[in-house]
N, C-alpha and C positions, 0 to 999 in steps of 0.2 A: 504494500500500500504506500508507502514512506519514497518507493521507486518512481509511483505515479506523480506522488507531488512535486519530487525534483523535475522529472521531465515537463510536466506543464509549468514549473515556474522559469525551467530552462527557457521553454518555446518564446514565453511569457519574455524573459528579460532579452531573447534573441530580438523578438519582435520590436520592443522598445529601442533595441542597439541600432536597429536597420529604419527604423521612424529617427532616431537622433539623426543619422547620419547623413539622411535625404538632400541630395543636392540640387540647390534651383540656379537655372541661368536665367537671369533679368535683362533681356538688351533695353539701353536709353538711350542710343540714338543709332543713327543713320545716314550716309552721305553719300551720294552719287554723282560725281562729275564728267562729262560726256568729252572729250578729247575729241569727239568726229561727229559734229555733231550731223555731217552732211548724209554718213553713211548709218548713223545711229541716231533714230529720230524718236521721240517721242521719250523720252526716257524719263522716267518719274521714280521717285523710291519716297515709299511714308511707312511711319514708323507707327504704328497703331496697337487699341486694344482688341482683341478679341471678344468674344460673347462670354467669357472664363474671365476676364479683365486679366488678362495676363499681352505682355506686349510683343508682337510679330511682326513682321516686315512683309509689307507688298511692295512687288518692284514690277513695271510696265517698260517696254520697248519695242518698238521696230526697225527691220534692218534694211536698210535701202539697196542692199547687192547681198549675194552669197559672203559666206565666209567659210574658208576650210582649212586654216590652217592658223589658231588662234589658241595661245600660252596663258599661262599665268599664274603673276610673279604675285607669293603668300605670303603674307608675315603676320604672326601673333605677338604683341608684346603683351604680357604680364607687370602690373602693379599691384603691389601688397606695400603697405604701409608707406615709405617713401622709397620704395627699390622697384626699378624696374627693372625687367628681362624681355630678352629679345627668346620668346620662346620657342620660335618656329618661325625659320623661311626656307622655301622648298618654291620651286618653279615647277608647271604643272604642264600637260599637253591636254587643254581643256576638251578638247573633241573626243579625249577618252576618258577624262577623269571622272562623268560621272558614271563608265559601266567598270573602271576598273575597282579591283582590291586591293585597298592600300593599306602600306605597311605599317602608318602613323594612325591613332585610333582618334585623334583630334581630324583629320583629314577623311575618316573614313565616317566618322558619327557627321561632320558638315556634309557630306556627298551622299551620305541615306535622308536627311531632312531637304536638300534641294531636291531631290529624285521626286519627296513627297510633296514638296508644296511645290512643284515649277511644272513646265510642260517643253524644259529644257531637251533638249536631244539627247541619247546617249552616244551619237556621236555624229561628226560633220558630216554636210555642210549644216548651219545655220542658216536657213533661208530666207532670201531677200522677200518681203513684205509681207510676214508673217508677226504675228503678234503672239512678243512671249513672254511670258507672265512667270511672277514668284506670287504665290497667296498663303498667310499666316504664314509664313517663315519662321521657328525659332528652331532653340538649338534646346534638345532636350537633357536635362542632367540629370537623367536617370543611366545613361550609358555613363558620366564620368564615375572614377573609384569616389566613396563616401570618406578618403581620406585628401582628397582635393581640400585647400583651405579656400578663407573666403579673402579675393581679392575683386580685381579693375583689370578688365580687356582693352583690347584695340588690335580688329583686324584689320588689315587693308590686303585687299584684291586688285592688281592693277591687271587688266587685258589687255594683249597685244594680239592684234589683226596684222599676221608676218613679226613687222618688227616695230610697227607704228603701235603707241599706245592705244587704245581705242577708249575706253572707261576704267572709272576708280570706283572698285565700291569699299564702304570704309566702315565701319561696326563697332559701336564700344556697348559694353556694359560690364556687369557683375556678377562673380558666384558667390553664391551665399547658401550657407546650412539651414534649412528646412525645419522649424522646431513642431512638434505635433501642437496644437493650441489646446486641442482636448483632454490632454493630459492632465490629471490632478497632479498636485504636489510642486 
């Protein structure tokens, strides 16, 4: 009997260890600047609530000609407290990064959430006058480890069309630990 109550108190404090440790990603802003604007038209990006009040990125564009042959240059820096880090920059062959498997779990959790919220290609060309969308965008932090701390982001995507820049897309927010509110005590 004494075996049962260890296991359910076990389950019990597992369950509380894995509600402590719940990671939320919060984005608060958003920036897209269009380098061509001749060949990339319409280009919008807003930073909004959801029906969840939680904040997602919609991004609109269209493309005035084909594109097939289109990079891009990623960088994550990381802020905690007054230290920043340059956590990640990796240059990409955008026409397959969203069907490959990558080997960085930050680059592979972004390329499963654009897959979901875009109607991006998995791979070129990009077709000229075609309307491509990002809707509710975020980045889910239930794929990061529950020992991530809580700091300040800032990606930037820069796209090259060959070797010409084409757009900047640019992303900041925050991760933070998730406290259960229902909890007594």
């Amino acid at each position: 009997m004494a075996g049962r109550y260890k296991l359910l108190l076990l389950l019990i404090l597992r369950g509380h260890w894995i509600a402590e440790g719940k990671i939320a990603i919060i984005l608060t802003s958003v920036e897209c600047e269009n380098f061509m604007p001749r060949f990339m038209t319409n280009l919008s990006c807003v930073l909004k609530c959801n029906k969840l009040d939680q904040p997602v990125v919609d991004m609109d564009f269209f493309l005035a000609r084909d594109f097939y042959n289109i990079s891009i240059a990623f960088s994550v820096k990381l802020v905690r407290a007054k230290s920043v880090m340059n956590y990640l920059t990796i240059r990409l062959d955008a026409c397959a990064a969203l069907s490959a498997l990558h080997d960085h779990f930050l680059t592979r959790i972004i390329a499963n959430e654009i897959r979901d919220a875009s109607n991006f290609p998995l791979s070129c060309p990009f077709e000229k006058n075609k309307h491509y969308y990002m809707r509710n965008y975020k980045v889910n932090g239930d794929a990061l480890p529950n020992y991530v701390p809580e700091l300040s982001f800032t990606s930037i995507g820069d796209f090259y069309a060959g070797r010409r820049k084409t757009f900047r897309f640019l992303l900041s927010g925050r991760v933070t630990k998730v406290h259960d509110s229902t909890r007594k005590g």
